[in-house]
NUTORMAR-734831 format. One record per residue (C-alpha): residue number from 1; x, z, y. Coordinates in Angstrom, 2 decimals, padded with zeros to 5 digits. Layout:
BEGIN
pos=NUM&x=X&z=Z&y=Y
...
! end
This chain:
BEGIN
pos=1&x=-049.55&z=222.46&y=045.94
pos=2&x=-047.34&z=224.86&y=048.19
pos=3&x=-044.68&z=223.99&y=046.26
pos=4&x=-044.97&z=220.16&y=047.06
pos=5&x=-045.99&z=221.09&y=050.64
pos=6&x=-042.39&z=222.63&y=050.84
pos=7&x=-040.39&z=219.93&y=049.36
pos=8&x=-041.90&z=217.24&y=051.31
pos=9&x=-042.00&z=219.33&y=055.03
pos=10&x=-038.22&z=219.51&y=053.65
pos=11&x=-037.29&z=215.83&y=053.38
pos=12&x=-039.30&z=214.83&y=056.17
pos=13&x=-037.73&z=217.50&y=058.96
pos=14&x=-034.53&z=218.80&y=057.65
pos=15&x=-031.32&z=217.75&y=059.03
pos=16&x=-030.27&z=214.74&y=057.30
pos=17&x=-026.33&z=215.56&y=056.65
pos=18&x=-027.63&z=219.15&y=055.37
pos=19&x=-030.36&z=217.39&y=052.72
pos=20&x=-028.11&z=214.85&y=051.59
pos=21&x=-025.53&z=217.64&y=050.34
pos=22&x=-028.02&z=219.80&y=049.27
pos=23&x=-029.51&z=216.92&y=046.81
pos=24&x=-026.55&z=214.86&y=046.19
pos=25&x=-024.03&z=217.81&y=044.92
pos=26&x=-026.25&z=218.70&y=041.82
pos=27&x=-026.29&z=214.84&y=041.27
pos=28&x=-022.94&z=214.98&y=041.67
pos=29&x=-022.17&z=217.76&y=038.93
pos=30&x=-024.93&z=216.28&y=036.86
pos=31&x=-023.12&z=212.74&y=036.66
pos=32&x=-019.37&z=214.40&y=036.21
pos=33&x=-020.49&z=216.09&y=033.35
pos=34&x=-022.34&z=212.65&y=032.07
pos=35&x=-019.14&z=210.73&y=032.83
pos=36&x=-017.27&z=213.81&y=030.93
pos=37&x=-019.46&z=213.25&y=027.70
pos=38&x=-018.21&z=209.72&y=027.25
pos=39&x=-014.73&z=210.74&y=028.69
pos=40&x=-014.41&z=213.77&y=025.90
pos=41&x=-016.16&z=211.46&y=023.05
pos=42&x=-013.14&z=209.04&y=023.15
pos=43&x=-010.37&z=211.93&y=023.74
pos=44&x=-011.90&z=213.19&y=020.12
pos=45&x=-012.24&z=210.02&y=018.99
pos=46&x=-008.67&z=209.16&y=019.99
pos=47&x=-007.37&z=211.77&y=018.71
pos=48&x=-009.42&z=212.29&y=015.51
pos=49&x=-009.66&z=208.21&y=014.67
pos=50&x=-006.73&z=207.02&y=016.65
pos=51&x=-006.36&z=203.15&y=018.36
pos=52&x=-009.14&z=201.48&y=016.03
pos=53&x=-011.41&z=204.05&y=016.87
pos=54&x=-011.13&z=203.79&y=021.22
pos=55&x=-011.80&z=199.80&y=020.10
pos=56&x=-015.06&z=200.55&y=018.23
pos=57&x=-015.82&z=203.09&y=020.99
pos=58&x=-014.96&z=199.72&y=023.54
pos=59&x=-017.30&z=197.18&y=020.89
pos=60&x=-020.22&z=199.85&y=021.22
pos=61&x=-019.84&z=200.23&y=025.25
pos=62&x=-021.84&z=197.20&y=025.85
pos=63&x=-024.69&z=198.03&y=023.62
pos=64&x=-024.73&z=201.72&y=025.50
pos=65&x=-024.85&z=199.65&y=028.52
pos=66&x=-028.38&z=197.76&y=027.06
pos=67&x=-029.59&z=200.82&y=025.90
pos=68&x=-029.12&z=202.16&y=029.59
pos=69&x=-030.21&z=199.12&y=031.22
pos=70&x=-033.68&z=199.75&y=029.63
pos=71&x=-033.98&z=203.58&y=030.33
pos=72&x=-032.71&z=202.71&y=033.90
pos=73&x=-035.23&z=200.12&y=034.47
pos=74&x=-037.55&z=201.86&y=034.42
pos=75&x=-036.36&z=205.18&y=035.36
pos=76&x=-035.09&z=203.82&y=038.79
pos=77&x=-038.27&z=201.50&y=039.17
pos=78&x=-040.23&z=204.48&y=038.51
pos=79&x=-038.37&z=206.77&y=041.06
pos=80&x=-038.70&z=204.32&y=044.08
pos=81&x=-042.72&z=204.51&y=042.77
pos=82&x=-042.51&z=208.14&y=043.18
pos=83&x=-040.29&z=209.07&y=046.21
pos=84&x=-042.57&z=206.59&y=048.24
pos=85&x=-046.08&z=207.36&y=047.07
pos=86&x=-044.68&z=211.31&y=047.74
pos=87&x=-043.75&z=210.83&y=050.95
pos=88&x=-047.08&z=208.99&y=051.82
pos=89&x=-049.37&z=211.71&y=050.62
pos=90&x=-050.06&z=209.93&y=047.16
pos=91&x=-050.26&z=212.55&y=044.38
pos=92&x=-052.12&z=210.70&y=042.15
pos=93&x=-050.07&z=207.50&y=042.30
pos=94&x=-047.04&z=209.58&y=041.87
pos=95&x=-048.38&z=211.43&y=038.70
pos=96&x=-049.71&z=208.20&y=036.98
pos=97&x=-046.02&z=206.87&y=037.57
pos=98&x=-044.83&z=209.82&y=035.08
pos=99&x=-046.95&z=208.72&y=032.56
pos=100&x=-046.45&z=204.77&y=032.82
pos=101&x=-042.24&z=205.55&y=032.50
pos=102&x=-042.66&z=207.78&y=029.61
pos=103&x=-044.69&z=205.33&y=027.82
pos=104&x=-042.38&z=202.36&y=028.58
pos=105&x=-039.44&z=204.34&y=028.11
pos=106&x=-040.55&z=205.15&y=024.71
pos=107&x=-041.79&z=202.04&y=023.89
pos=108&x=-039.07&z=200.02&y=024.48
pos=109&x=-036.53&z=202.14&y=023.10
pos=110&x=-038.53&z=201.72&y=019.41
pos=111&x=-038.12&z=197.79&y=020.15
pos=112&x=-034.64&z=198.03&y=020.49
pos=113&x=-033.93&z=200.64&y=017.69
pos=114&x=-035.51&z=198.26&y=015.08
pos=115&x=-033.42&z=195.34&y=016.44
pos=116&x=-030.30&z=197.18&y=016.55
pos=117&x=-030.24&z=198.67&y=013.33
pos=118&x=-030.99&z=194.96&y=012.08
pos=119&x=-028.43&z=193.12&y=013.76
pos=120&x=-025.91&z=195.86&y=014.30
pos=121&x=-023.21&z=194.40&y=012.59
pos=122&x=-023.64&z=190.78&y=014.23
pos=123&x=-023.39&z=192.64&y=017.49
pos=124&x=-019.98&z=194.24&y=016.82
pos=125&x=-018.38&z=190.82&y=016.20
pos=126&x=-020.20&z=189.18&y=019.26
pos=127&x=-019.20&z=192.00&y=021.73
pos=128&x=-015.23&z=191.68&y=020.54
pos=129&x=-014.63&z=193.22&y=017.20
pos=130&x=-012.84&z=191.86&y=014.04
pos=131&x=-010.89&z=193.32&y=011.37
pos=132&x=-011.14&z=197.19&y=010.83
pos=133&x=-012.67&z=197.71&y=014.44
pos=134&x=-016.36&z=195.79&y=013.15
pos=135&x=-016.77&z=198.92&y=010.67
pos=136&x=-015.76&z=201.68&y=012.85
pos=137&x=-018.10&z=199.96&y=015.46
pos=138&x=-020.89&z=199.96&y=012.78
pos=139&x=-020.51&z=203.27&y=012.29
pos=140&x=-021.03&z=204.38&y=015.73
pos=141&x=-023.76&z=201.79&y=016.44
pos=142&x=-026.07&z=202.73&y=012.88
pos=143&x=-026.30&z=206.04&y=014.42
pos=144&x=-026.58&z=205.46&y=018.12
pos=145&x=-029.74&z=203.44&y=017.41
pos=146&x=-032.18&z=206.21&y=015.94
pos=147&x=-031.05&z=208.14&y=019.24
pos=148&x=-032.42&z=205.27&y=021.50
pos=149&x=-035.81&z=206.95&y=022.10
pos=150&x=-034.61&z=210.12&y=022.69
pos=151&x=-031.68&z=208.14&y=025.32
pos=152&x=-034.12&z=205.99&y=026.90
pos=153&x=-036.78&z=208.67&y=027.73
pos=154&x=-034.39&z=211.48&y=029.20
pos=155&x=-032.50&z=208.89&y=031.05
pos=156&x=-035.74&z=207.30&y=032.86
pos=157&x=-037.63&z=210.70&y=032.91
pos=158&x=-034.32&z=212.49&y=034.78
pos=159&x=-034.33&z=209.82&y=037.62
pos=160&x=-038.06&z=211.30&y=037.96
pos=161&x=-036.90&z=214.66&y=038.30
pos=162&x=-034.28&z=213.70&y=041.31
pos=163&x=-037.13&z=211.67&y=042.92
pos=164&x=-039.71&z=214.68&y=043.06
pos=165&x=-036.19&z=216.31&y=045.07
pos=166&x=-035.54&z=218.28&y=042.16
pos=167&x=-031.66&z=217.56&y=041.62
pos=168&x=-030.80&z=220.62&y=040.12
pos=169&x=-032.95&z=220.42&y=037.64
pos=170&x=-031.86&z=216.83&y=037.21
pos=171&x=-028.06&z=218.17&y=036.73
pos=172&x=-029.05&z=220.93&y=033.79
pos=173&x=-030.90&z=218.24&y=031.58
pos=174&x=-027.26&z=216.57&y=031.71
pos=175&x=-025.77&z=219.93&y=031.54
pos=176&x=-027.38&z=220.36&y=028.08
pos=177&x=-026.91&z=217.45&y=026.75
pos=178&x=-023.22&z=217.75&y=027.21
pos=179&x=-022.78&z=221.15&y=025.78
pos=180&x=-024.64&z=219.74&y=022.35
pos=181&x=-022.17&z=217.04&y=022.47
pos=182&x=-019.17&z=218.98&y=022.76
pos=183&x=-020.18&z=222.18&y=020.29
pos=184&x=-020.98&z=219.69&y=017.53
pos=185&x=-017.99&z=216.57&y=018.03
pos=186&x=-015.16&z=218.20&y=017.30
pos=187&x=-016.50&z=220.47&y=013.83
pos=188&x=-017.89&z=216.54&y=012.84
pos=189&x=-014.62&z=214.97&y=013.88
pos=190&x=-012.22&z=217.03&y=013.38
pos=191&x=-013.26&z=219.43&y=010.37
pos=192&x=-015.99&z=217.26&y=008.40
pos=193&x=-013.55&z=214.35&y=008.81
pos=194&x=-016.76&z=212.08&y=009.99
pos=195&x=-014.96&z=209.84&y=012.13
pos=196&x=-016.71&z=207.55&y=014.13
pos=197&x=-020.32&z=208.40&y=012.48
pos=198&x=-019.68&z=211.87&y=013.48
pos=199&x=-019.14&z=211.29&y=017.29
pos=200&x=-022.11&z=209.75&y=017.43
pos=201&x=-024.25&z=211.89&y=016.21
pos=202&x=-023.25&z=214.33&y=018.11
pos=203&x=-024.08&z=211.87&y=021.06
pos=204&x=-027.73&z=211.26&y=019.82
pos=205&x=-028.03&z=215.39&y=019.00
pos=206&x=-027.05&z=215.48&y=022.73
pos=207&x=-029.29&z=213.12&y=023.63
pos=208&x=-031.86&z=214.77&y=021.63
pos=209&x=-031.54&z=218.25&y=023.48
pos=210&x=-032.02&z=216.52&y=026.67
pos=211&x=-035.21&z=214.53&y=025.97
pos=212&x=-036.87&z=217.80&y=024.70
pos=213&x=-035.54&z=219.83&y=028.05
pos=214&x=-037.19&z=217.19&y=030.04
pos=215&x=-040.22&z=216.94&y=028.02
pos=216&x=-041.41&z=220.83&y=028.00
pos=217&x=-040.40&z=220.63&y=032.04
pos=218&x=-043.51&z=218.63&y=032.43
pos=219&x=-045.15&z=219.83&y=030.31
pos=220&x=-044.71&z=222.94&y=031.99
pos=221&x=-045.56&z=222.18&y=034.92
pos=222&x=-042.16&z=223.24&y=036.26
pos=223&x=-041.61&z=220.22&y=038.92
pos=224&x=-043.83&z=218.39&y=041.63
pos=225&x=-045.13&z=215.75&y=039.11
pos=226&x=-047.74&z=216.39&y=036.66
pos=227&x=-049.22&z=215.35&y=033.41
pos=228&x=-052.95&z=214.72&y=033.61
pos=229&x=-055.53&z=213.10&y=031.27
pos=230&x=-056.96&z=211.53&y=033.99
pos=231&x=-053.91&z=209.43&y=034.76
pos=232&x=-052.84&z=208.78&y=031.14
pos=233&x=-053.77&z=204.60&y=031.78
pos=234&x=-051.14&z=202.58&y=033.51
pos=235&x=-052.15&z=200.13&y=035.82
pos=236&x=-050.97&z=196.37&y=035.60
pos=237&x=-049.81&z=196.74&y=039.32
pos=238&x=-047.63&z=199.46&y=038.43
pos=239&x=-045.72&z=198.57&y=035.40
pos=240&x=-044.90&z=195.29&y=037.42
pos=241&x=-043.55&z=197.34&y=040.50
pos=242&x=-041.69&z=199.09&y=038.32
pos=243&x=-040.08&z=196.31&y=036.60
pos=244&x=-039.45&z=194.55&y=040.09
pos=245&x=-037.79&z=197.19&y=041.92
pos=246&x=-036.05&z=198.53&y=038.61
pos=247&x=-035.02&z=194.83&y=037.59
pos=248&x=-031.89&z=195.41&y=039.64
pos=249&x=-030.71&z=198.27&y=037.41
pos=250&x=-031.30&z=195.92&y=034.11
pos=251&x=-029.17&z=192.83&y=035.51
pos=252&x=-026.57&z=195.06&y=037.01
pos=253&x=-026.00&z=197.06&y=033.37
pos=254&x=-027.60&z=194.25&y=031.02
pos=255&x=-025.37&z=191.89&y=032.72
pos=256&x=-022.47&z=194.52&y=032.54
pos=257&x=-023.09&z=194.41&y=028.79
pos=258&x=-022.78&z=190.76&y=028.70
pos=259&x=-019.60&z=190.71&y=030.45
pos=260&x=-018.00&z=194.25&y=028.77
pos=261&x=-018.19&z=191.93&y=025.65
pos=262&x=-016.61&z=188.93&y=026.98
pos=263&x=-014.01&z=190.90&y=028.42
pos=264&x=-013.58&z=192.18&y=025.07
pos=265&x=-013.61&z=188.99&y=023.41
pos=266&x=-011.32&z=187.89&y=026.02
pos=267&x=-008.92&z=191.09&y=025.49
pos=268&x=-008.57&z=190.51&y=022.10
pos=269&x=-007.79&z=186.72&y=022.38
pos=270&x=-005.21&z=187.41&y=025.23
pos=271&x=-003.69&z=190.77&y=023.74
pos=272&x=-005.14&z=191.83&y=020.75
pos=273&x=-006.98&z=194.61&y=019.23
pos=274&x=-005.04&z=196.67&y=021.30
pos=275&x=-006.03&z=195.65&y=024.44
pos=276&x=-009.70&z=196.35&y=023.88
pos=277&x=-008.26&z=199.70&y=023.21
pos=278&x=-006.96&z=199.78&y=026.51
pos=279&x=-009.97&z=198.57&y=027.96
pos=280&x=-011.75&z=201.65&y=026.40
pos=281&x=-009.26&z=203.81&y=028.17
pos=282&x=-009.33&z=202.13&y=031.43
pos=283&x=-013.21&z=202.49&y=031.34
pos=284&x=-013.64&z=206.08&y=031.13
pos=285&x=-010.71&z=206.53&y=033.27
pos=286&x=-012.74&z=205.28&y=035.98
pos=287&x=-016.06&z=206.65&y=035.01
pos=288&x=-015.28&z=210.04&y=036.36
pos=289&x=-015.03&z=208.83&y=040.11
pos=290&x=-017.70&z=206.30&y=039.00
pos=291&x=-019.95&z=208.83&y=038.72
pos=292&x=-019.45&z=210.86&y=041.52
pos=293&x=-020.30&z=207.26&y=043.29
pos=294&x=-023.86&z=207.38&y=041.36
pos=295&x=-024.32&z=210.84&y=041.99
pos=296&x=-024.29&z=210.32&y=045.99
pos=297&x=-026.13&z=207.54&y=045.61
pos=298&x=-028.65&z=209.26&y=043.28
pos=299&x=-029.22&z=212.09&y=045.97
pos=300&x=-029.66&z=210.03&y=048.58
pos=301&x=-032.66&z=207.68&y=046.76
pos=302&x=-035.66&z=210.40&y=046.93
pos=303&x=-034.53&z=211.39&y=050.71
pos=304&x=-034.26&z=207.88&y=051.50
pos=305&x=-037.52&z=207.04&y=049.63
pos=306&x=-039.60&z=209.77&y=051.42
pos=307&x=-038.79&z=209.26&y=055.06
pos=308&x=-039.09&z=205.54&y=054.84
pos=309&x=-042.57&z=205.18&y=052.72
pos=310&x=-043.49&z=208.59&y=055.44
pos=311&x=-042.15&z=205.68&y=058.42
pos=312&x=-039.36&z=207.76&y=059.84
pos=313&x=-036.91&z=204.87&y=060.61
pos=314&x=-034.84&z=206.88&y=062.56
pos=315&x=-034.12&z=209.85&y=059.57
pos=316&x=-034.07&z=206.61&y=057.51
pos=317&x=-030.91&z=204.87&y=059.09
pos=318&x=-029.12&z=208.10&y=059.37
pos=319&x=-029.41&z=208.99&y=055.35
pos=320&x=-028.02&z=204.83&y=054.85
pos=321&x=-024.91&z=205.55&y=056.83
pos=322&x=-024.23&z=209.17&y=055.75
pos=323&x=-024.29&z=207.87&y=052.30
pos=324&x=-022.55&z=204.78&y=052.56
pos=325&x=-019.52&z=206.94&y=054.41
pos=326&x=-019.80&z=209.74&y=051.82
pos=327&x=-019.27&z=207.31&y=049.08
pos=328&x=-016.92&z=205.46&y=050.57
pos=329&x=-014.57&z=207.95&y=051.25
pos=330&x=-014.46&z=208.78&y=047.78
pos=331&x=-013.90&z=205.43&y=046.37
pos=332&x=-010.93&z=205.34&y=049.17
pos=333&x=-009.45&z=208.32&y=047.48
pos=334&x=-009.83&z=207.65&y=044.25
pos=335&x=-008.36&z=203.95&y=044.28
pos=336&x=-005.52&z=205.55&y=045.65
pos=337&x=-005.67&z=208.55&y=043.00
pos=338&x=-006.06&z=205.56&y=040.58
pos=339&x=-003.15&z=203.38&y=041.74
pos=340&x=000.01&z=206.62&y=042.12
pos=341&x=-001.01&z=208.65&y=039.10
pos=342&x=-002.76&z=206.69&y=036.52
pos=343&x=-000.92&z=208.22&y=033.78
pos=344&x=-002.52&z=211.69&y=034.30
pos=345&x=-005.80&z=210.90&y=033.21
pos=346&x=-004.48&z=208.04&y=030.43
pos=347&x=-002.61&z=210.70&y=028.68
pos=348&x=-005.73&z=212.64&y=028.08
pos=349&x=-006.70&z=210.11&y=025.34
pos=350&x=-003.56&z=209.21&y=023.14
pos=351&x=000.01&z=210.03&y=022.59
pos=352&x=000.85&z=206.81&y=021.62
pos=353&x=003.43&z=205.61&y=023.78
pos=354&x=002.72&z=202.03&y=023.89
pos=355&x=-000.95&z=201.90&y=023.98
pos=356&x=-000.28&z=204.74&y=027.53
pos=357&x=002.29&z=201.87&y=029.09
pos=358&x=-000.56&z=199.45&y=028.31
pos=359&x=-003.15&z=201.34&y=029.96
pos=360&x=-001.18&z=202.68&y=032.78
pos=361&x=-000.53&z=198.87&y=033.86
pos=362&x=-003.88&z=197.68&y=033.01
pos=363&x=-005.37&z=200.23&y=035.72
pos=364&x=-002.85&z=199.78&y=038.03
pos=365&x=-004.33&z=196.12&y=038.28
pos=366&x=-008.04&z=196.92&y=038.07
pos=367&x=-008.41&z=199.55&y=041.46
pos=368&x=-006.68&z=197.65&y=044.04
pos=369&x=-010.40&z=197.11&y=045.33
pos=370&x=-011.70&z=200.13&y=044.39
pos=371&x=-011.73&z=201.59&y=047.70
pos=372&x=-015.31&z=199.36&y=048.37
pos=373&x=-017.02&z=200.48&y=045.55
pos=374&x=-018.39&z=203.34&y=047.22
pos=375&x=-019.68&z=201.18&y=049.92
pos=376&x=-021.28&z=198.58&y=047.21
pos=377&x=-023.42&z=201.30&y=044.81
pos=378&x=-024.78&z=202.87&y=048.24
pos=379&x=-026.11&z=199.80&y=049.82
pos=380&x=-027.37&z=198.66&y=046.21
pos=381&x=-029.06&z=202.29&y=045.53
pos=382&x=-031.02&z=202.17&y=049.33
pos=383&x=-032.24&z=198.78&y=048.74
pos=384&x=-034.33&z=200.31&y=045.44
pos=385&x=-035.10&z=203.09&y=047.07
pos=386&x=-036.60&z=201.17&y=049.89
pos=387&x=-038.23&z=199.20&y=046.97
pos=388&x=-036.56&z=196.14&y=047.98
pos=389&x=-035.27&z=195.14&y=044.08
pos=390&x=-035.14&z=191.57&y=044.90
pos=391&x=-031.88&z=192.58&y=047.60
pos=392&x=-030.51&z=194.53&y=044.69
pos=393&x=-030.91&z=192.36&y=042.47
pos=394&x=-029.12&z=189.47&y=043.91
pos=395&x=-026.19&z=191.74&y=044.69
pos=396&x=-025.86&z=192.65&y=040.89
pos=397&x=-025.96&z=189.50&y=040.23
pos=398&x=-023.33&z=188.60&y=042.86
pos=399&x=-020.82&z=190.78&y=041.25
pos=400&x=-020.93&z=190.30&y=037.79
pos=401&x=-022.17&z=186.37&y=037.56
pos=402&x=-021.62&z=184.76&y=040.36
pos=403&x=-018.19&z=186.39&y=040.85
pos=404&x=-016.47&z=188.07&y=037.52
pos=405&x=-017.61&z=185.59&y=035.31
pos=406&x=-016.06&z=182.63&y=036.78
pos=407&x=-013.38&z=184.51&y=037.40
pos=408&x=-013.28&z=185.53&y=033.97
pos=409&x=-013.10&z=182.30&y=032.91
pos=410&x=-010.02&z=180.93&y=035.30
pos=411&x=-007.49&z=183.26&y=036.12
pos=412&x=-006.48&z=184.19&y=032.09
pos=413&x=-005.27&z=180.55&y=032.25
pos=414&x=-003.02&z=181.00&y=035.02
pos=415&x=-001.64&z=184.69&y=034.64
pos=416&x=-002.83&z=185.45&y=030.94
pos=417&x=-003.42&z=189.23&y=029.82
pos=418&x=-002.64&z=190.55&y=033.19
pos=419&x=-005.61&z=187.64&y=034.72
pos=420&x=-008.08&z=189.62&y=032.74
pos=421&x=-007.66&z=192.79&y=034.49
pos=422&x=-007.50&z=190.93&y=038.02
pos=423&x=-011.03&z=189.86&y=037.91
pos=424&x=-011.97&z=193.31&y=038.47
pos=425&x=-010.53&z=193.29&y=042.34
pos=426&x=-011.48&z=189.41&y=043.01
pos=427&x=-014.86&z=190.23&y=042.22
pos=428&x=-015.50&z=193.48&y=044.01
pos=429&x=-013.86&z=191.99&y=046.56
pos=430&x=-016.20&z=189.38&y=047.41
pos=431&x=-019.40&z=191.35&y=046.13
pos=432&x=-018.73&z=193.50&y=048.89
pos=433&x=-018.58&z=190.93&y=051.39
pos=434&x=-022.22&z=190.33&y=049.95
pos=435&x=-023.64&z=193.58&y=050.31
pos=436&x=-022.51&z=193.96&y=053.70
pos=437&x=-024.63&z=191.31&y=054.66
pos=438&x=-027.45&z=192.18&y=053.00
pos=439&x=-027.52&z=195.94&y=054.49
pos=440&x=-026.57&z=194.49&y=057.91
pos=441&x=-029.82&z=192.26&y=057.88
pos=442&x=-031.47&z=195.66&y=056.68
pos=443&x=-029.95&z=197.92&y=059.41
pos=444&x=-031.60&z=195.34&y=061.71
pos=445&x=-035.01&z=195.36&y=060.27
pos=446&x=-035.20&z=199.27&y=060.47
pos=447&x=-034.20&z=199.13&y=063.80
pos=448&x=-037.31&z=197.35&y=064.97
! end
């Protein structure tokens, strides 16, 4: 009890620019070194596999992406449960929330499993692969489904964690997922000569390390949340909260799926195999500022969460625009990072000289409205936090349907390979234009 006495007199009274760093630089860390698992998985499947195998690594994206989209449903509908009912004195509420994720979470994730490993191969060729690429995509995906549960759980369970204020914590469940990743990848890759089966399981053994971390924390009673018998029943009310506010996270990386596999489809069509090589490369290229974009966002949720379920508007409107300049500043840099050096992080997956002038243009056209993305995933991460997933929502669905799509669908017929990579700035472009309204109207409404 002392212990959640202390975090929440924290949240509630300590300076706002001091909590924000405190929280969001183990969020930080902890999504680098999730961004740096997928980044070092294609390196050692570039360099183990080669061209076909960064495709099949691009095919199986989108199905990661569903996978996610389910853990962070609920994980993210879950936190916004938590941070509030915390910060208005509601330990119970907060404690039956940890049992109603871990049962979804789990739940869910066997769902999927058994549909995956039945349509696995139908998947591959509907997400963009043909030829060679549909086995080595097989390969990945017949293993990445029995890992599901453990994915879904740690993924939902960790935005838990950072809700109760715990962010370092949060950060070492990532932390040892990694490092099972990277001890067991390149003995599967490059000395079993496993290929693409062999990268992925050492994702799911990853994946596996973390879900049992995160499990024995509870049960351990190591955090602010609690497992009790008496809470073990989740309510009706909550499970649809929790799909409501979290709904945002499922259209925003469900949808993402969607449209990762038409831009496949659309890569191969326009460019070939190759291209949705490229695309692979250009992905995980950008997930490492990405992340850091998350991470800010993550650490501001459970501040933001507490003061404004506690009603201190005031803290409130000062963690929005302390995170929405943080972020932004880094998406500034990094477009510009992006644009002047793109080769130093495209080398990092193949020497093949081609396939690095491919990827080095393809980027080049991608960031030129990066520098709002920072701005975007803040004002999308306060409206959850605030429990407002209906805001969101519609700006995840702003981006990727109302905008990319279309766009998708248009500018390859003008400009061809290179119209396929300029969706990405058209659309962020006017999603932004979007938010900003959306967290003006909000700025307002807290102001009253």
């Amino acid at each position: 009890m002392e212990e959640r006495n202390a975090r929440d007199k924290a949240l509630a009274t300590d300076p706002v620019g001091r909590l924000l760093l405190r929280l969001s630089l183990p969020a930080i860390l902890g999504m680098l070194v999730q961004a740096s698992y997928n980044f070092i998985d294609a390196v050692f499947i570039g360099r183990a596999v080669g061209p076909s195998g960064l495709a099949g690594v691009s095919v199986a994206f989108p199905v990661q992406l569903l996978l996610g989209s389910i853990a962070m449903t609920i994980g993210v509908g879950g936190a916004s449960v938590v941070s509030r009912s915390l910060g208005a004195g509601d330990s119970d509420r907060a404690d039956r929330a940890l049992f109603t994720v871990t049962l979804l979470s789990v739940a869910l994730a066997l769902l999927a499993l058994a549909a995956g490993l039945i349509w696995r191969t139908e998947l591959a060729s509907l997400f963009g692969a043909s030829g060679d690429v549909v086995a080595r995509t097989v390969e990945f995906l017949d293993v990445l489904f029995l890992g599901a549960p453990f994915l879904c759980f740690s993924m939902a369970a960790n935005a838990l964690i950072r809700a109760e204020g715990n962010a370092r914590t949060a950060m070492a469940t990532m932390l040892v997922s990694v490092a099972v990743n990277v001890a067991l990848a390149p003995p599967l890759l490059f000395w079993a000569k496993m290929g693409m089966r062999g990268a992925a399981i050492a994702t799911v053994a990853g994946q596996g390390a973390s879900a049992l971390w995160i499990f024995l924390y509870f049960l351990r009673r190591r955090g602010v949340l609690r497992f009790r018998r008496r809470l073990i029943l989740p309510q009706a009310a909550m499970v649809r909260e929790i799909f409501l506010v979290g709904s945002s996270e499922f259209v925003r990386l469900g949808t993402g799926s969607i449209v990762v596999g038409i831009l496949n489809n659309a890569l191969a069509a326009y460019g070939g195999p190759e291209s949705v090589a490229v695309y692979g490369i250009v992905n995980r290229s950008l997930s490492i500022s990405f992340m850091c974009l998350l991470g800010i966002a993550q650490g501001m949720q459970p501040v933001l969460g507490f003061n404004y379920g506690a009603g201190l508007m005031d803290r409130s409107r000062r963690v929005m625009l302390l995170t929405v300049g943080a972020a932004s500043l880094v998406s500034a840099g990094s477009c510009l990072f992006y644009f002047f050096f793109p080769g130093a992080v495209v080398r990092f997956f193949t020497d093949d000289a081609p396939l690095i002038g491919q990827s080095v243009s393809a980027l080049r056209l991608v960031v030129p409205a990066y520098w709002i993305a920072g701005f975007q995933i803040a004002g999308s991460a306060a409206f959850q936090a605030l429990g407002k997933g209906g805001y969101s929502l519609v700006l995840s669905l702003s981006r990727q349907v109302l905008f990319l799509l279309p766009f998708l669908y248009v500018f390859p017929r003008f400009w061809g390979l290179a119209g396929v990579w300029l969706v990405f700035p058209a659309a962020d472009s006017l999603s932004a234009i979007v938010t900003l309204f959306f967290f003006l109207r909000e700025w307002k409404r807290l102001r009253t």
